[in-house]
Structure formats: structure tokens, C-alpha cells
MARTORDO-178361 format. One record per residue (C-alpha): residue number from 1; residue in one letter; x, y, z. Coordinates in nm, 4 decimals. Layout:
# MARTORDO-178361
PT     n   res          u          v          w
PT   NUM     A          X          Y          Z
...
END
This chain:
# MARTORDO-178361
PT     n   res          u          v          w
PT     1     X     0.0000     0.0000     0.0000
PT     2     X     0.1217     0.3716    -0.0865
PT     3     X     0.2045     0.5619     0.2072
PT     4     X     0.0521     0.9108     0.2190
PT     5     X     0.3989     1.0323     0.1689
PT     6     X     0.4650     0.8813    -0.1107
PT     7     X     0.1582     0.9699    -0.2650
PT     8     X     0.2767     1.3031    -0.2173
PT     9     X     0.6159     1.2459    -0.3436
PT    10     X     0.4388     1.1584    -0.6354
PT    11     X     0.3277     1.4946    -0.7076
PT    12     X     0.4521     1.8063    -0.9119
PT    13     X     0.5288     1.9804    -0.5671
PT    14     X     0.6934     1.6918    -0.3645
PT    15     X     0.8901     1.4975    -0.6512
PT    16     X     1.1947     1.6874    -0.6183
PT    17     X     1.1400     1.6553    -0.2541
PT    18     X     1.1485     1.2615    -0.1583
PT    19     X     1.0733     1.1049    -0.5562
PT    20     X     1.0192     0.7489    -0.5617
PT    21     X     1.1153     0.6978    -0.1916
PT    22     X     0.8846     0.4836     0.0148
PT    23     X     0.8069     0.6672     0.3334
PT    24     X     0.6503     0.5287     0.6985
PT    25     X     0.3227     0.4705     0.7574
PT    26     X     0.1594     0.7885     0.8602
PT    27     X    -0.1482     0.7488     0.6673
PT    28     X    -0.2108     0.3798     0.8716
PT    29     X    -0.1251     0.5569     1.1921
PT    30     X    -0.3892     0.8595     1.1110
PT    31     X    -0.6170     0.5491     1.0311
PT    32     X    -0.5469     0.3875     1.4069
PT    33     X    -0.5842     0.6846     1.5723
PT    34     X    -0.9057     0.8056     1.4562
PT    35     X    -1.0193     0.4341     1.5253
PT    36     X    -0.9083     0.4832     1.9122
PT    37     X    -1.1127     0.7830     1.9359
PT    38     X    -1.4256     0.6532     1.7582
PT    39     X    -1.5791     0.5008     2.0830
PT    40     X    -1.5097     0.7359     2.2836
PT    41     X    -1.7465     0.9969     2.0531
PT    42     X    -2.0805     1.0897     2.1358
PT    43     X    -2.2218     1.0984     1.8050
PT    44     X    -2.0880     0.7179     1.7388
PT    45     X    -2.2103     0.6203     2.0842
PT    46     X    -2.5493     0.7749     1.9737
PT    47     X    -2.5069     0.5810     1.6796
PT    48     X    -2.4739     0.2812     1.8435
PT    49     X    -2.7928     0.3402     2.0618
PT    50     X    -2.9510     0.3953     1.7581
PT    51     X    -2.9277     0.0522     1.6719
PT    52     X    -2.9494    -0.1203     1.9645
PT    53     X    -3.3019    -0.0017     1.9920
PT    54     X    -3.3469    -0.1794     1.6895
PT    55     X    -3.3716    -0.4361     1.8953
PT    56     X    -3.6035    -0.3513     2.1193
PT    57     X    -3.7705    -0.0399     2.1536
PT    58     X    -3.6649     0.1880     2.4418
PT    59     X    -4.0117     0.1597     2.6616
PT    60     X    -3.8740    -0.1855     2.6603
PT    61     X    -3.5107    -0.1723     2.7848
PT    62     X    -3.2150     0.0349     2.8189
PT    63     X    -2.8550     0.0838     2.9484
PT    64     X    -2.9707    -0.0266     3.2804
PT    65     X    -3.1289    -0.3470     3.1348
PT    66     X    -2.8831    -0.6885     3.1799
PT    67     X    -2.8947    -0.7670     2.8580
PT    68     X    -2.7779    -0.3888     2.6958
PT    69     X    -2.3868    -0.4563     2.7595
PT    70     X    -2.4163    -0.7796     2.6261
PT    71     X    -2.5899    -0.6890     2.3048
PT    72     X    -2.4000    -0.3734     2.2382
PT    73     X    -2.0725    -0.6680     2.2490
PT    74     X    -2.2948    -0.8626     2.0248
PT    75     X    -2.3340    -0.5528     1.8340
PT    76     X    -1.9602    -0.4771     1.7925
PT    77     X    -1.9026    -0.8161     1.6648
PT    78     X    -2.2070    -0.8295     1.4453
PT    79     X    -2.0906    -0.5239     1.2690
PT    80     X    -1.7155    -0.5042     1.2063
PT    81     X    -1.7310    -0.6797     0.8938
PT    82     X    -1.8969    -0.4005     0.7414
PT    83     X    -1.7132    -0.1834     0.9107
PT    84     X    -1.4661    -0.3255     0.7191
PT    85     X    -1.5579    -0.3663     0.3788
PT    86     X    -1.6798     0.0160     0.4143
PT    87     X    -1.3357     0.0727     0.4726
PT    88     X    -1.1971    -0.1100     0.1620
PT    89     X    -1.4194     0.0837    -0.0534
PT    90     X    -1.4071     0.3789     0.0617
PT    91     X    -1.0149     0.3772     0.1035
PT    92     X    -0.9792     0.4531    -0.2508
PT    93     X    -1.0835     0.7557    -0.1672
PT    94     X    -1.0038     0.8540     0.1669
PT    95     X    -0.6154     0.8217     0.0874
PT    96     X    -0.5527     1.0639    -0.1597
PT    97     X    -0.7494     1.3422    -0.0019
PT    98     X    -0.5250     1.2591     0.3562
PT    99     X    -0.2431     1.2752     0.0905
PT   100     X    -0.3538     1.6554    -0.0042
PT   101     X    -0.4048     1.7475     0.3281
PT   102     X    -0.0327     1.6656     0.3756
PT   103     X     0.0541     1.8356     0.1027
PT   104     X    -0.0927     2.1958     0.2077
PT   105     X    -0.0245     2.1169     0.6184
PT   106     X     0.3208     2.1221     0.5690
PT   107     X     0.5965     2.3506     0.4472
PT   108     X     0.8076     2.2328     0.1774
PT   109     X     1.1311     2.2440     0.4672
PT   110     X     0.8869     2.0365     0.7041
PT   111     X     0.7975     1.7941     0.4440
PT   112     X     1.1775     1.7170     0.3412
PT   113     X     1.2366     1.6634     0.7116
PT   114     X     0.9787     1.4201     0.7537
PT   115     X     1.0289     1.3021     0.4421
PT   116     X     1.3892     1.2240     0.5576
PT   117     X     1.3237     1.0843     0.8720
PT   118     X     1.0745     0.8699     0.7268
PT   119     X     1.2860     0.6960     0.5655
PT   120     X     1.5644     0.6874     0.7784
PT   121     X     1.6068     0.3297     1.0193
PT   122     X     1.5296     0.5333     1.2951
PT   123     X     1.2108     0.7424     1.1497
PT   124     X     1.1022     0.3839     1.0177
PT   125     X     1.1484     0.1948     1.4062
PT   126     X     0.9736     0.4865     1.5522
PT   127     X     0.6619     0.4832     1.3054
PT   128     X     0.6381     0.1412     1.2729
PT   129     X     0.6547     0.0807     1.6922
PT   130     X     0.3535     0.3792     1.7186
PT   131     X     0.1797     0.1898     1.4669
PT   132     X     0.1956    -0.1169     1.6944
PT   133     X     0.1389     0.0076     1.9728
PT   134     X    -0.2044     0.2061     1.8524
PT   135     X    -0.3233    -0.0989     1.6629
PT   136     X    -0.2971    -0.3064     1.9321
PT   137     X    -0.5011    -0.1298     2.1834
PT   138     X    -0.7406    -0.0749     1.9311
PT   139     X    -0.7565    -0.4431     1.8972
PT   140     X    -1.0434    -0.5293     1.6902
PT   141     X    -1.1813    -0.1819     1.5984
PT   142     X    -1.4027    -0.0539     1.3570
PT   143     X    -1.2741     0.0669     1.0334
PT   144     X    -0.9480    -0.1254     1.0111
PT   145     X    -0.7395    -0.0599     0.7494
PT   146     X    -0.5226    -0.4003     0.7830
PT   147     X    -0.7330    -0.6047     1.0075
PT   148     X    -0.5492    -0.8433     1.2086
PT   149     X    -0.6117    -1.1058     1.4831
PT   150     X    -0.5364    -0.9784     1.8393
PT   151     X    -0.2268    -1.2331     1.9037
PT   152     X    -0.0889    -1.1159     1.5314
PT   153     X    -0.1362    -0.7023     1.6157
PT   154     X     0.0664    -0.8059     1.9798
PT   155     X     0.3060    -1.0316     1.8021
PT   156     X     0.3821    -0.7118     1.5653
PT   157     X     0.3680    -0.4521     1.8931
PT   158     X     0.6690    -0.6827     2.0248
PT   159     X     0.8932    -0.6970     1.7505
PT   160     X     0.8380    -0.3695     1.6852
PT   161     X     0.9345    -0.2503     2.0375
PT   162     X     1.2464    -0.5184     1.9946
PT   163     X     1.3398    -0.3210     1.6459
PT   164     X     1.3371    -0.0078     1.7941
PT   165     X     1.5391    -0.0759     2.1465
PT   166     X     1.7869    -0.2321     1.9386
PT   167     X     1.8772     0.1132     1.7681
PT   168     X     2.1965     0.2605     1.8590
PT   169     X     2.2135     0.5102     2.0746
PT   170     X     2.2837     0.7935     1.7898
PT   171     X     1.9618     0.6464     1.6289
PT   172     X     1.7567     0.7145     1.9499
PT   173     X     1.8920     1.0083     1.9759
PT   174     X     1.7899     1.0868     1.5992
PT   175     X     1.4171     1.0479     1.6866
PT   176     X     1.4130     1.2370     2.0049
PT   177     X     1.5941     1.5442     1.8185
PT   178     X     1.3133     1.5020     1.5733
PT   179     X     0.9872     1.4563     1.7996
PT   180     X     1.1721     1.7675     2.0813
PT   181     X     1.4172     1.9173     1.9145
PT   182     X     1.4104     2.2791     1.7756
PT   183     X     1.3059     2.3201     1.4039
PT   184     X     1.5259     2.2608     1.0945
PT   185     X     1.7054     2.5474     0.8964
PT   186     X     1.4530     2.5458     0.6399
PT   187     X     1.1528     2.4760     0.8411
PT   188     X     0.8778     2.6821     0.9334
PT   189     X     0.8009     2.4785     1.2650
PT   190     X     0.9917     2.1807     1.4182
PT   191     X     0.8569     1.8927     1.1854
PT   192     X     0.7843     1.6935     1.4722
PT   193     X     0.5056     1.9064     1.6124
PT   194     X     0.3714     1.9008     1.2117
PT   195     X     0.4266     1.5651     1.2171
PT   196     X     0.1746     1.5339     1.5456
PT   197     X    -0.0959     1.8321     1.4636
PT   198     X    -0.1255     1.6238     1.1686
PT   199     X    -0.2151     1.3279     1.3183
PT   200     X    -0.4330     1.4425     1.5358
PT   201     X    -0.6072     1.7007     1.2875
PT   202     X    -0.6631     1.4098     1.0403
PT   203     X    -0.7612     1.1474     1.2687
PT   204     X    -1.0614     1.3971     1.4302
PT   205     X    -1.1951     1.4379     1.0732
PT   206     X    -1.1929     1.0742     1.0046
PT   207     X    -1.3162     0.9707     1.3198
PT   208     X    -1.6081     1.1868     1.2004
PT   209     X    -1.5857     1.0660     0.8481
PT   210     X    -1.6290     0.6871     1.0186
PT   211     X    -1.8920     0.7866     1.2620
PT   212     X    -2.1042     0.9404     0.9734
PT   213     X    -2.0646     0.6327     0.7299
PT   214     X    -2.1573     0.3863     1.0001
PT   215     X    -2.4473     0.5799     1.0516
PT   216     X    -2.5647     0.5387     0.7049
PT   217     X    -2.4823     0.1847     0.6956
PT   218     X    -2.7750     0.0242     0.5055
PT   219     X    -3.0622    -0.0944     0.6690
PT   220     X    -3.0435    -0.4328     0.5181
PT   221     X    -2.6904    -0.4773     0.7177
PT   222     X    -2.8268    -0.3348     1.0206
PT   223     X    -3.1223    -0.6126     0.9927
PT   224     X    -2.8429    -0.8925     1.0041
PT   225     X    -2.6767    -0.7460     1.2940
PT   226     X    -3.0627    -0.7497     1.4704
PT   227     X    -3.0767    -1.0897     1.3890
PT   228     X    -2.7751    -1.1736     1.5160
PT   229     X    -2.8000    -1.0006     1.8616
PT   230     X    -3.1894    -1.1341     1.9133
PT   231     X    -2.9909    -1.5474     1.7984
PT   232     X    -2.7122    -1.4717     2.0492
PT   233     X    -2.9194    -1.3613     2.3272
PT   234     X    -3.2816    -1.4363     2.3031
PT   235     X    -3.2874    -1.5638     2.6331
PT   236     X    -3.2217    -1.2913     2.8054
PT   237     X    -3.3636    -1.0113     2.5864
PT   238     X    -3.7142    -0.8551     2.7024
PT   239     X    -3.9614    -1.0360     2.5134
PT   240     X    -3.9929    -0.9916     2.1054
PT   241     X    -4.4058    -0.8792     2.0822
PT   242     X    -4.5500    -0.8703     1.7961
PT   243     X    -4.7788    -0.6328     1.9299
PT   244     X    -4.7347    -0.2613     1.9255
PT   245     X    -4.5519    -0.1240     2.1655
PT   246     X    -4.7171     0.2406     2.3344
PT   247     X    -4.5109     0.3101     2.6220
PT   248     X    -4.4657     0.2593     2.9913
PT   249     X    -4.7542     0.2857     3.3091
PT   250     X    -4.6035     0.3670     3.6392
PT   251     X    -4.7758     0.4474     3.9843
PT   252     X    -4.6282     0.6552     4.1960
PT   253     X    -4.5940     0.6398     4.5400
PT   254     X    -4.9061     0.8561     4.5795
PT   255     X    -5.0968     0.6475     4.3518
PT   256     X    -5.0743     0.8769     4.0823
PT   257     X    -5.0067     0.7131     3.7424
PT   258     X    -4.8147     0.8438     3.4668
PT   259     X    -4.7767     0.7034     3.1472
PT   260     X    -4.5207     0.7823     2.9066
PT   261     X    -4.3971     0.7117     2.5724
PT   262     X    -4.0805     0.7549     2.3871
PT   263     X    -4.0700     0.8528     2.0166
PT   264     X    -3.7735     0.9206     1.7809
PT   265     X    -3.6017     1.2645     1.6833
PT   266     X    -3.2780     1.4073     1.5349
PT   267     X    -3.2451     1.0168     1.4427
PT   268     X    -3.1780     0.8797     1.7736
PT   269     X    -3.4581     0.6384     1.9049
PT   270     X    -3.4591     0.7539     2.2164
PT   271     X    -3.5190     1.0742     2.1074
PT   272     X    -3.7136     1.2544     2.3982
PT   273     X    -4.0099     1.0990     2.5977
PT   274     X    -4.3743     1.2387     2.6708
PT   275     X    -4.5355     1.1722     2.9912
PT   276     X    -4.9337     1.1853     3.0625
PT   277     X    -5.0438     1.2362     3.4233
PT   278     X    -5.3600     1.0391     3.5980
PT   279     X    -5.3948     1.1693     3.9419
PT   280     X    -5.6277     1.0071     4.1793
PT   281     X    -5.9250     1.2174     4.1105
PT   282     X    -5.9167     1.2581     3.7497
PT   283     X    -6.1887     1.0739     3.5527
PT   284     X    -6.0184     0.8108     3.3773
PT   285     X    -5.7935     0.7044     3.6343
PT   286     X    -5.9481     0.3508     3.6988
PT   287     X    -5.9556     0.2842     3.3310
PT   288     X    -5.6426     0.4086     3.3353
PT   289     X    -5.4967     0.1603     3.6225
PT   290     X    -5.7122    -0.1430     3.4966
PT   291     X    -5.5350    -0.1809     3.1661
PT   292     X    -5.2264    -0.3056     3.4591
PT   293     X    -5.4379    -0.5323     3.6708
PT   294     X    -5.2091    -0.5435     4.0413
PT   295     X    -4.9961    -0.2411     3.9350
PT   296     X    -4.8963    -0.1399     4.3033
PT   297     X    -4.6986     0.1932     4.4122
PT   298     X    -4.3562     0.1754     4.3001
PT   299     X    -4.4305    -0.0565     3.9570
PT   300     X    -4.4369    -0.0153     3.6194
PT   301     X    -4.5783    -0.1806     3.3340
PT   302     X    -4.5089    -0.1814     2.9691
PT   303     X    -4.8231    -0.1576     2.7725
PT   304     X    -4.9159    -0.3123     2.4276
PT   305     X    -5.1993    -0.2831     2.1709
PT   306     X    -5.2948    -0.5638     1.9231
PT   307     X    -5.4153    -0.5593     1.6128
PT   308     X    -5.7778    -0.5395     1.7204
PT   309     X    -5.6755    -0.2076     1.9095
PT   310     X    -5.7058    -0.3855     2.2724
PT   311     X    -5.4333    -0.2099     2.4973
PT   312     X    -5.2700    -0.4038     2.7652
PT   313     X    -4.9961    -0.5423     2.9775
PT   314     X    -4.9549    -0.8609     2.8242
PT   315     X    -4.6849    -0.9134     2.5237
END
């Protein structure tokens, strides 16, 4: 695979800079890092919510319910492969526009110093060790560029690490100078720092790109992943009614009741919740409390409506 560096090498601008000379693997580490981040992003987590109450609608269950963590593992699993394949498609595309980014982020005297280092036995221990070491705490991640089993990705983290202490000392000293030191003759900032604000410039917008394309992943995908987390876990998933779903009956501690019902906005599915109040007094209260026969203070009640319109407690 082309490294974004030499993609850039390729061009009018960088050719006389680092032509034909195969440079580390900044584009794969820009790729890791914005896959560390991704679960850690609201909008992904949202995401993710999103399609766990595929599942089961949220009057039904929740973060609190037993089964949630498990399903959102059976949801990770379910979906990587598309993760995946997204990735492999869209790659084509993704790479040369990190490769123009490069191209206007740095100065031509920052580019021939990373450029340089790249390519130097030191530059290459040092990228390929962060490499390692991101890819392996991401594990199995979404999005992977190369994916890998677990032992593999530690195997690599190892000999990487082994690679890199076995540098001489001048070596080490070569990457410190570059990642600390003060800024080449001919650059406009130490190409280090570039080198970083890069990666972590890049990797926010393609966390983002990532969190958008899963969320447009097509429904028919999204149905196999359903299937998969109601086959893994349909014992201890709230039941699967076929009837409609309306919301959730409570009494209060003062016998009040208050039913309310969840409904979807802004594309989450658990978008905001409406609540309807039955005090004691008011005149449909027992019709109210009798479609949850025993409903005492403290309980609540999912209720259901069939196809005949009947509303009740029962699945």
C-alpha cells in the first residue's frame, strides 16, 4: 500500500522533494488513531444506541437493562465486517485526499524533514513501533485498514518494540531530536510538532468521516446485525411482541399514574419521551390503572396494543 507520503512524493510539488522513496506509515497511523477515538465519541455512541433499539424499543429496555452490555458486544461483533468492507471501498478515496491534506499542512522544509526521517532506520522503528502500539489497543476496531487477529497485532507490537530498542544510541537520539528538538534550517516549525498536529487534525476528521458512514450503513446490514444479537441472546432479551408497543404505566408512590412514551427525533430512538399524568381524582384514572391489573406503588408496566386495538400489559 502507498504511504501518504509517497503519494505526495508523487506529485509536481513533492517529486523533487522525496521522488520514488517509500516513506513510513503515517497514513495507517492517522487510520489507528481516529479508530481509538471513535468510541469514545458521542455521536458514534449515539449511533450505536440507535441501533441497539433496533432491537427492542426503548419503553422496553435500556442501558440499565442486563442484557444492553451484552448486546451492544454482540453488536460490535455483528458489525465489524462491514465496518470493514466500508473501509476497503471507501479507502480509494479517503487516501488521496489525507495525501492533499499533507501536502498543504506542511511547508516544503517540514515535508523534506519528515520526508527524511521517514525513511531513515530510525524514522522507520519509531513509526512502525507507534503503529503497533495504537493498533494493538485498538484491537479489533471498527474501520481497520489491515485487520489483524489480536495475538498477530501483539506479536507485531513486540517486535516492533524489539526493532526499535535495538537502535543505537545515535539512532535514538535521531528520533528524540526530531519529535523535541528545535526546528530545521529550512523549516517553518519543528517537523515533529507538524508531524503530530497532523495526526491528530486528520484522525478527528476521520473519526467523524467513520462515525457518519456507520451511521448510514444500510438498513439491510443493520437487519443482520438485529438478527444476530436477538440469535445470540434471546434468552435474556425482554420479550420480542409482535404487538405494538405504546409506552410505559407507572404508579407513583401517591398512587398517581403516569404514562409515558418515547418517540424518535434528530435520528436517535430515544429521542425525547412524553409523559401523561392520571392523578387520583381525574376521571379516567381507573380505566387508566385497569389496563395493569395489580400495578402497586412503586411498579411499572409496559403496555401493548394488538391488532384489534385492545391495549394491555400482556406481550
Amino acid at each position: 500500500m502507498r504511504s501518504i507520503a509517497l503519494c505526495v512524493a508523487m506529485t509536481a510539488a513533492g517529486a523533487a522533494l522525496a521522488a520514488g522513496i517509500e516513506a513510513g506509515p503515517l497514513d495507517r497511523i492517522i487510520v489507528a488513531t481516529a479508530q481509538g477515538k471513535l468510541m469514545a465519541d458521542a455521536h458514534f455512541r449515539e449511533n450505536v444506541e440507535y441501533f441497539l433499539y433496533r432491537v427492542r424499543p426503548p419503553e422496553q429496555w435500556g442501558p440499565k437493562h442486563p442484557a444492553w452490555a451484552p448486546a451492544r458486544g454482540a453488536l460490535m461483533t455483528a458489525a465489524r465486517p462491514e465496518t470493514l468492507r466500508q473501509m476497503k471501498d471507501y479507502w480509494r478515496d479517503l487516501q488521496p485526499v489525507l495525501a492533499r491534506e499533507m501536502q498543504s499542512s506542511f511547508q516544503p522544509g517540514e515535508l523534506a524533514a519528515f520526508t527524511e526521517f521517514a525513511n531513515s532506520a530510525a524514522g522507520a522503528a519509531y513509526l512502525d513501533r507507534r503503529l503497533a502500539e495504537i493498533r494493538a489497543k485498538n484491537a479489533d476496531a471498527f474501520y481497520d485498514l489491515e485487520p489483524e487477529a489480536p495475538a498477530d497485532l501483539a506479536k507485531h507490537l513486540s517486535d516492533s518494540r524489539k526493532r526499535f530498542d535495538a537502535l543505537p544510541a545515535s539512532e535514538k537520539k535521531r528520533v528524540e531530536d526530531f519529535l523535541h528538538g528545535p526546528k530545521c534550517a529550512q523549516c517553518y516549525r519543528p517537523a515533529g510538532q507538524v508531524m503530530d498536529d497532523f495526526i491528530a487534525h486528520e484522525s478527528d476528521w476521520l473519526r467523524e468521516v467513520f462515525t457518519n458512514q456507520f451511521e448510514s450503513t444500510d438498513y439491510h446490514a443493520v437487519d443482520t446485525w438485529v438478527e444476530a444479537i436477538n440469535s445470540q441472546l434471546k434468552d435474556t432479551l425482554p420479550v420480542n411482541s409482535k404487538k405494538q408497543v405504546l409506552g410505559t404505566l407507572e404508579m407513583r408512590k401517591d398512587s398517581s399514574l403516569g404514562f409515558t412514551f418515547h418517540f424518535y427525533w434528530h435520528d436517535k430512538a430515544d429521542g425525547g419521551a412524553l409523559t401523561l399524568e392520571f392523578p387520583a381524582a381525574h376521571a379516567a384514572y381507573r380505566e387508566v390503572a385497569a389496563l395493569a391489573p395489580g400495578l402497586a406503588p412503586g411498579q411499572s408496566r409496559v403496555l401493548y396494543r394488538d391488532t384489534a386495538g385492545v391495549i394491555s400489559d400482556q406481550p
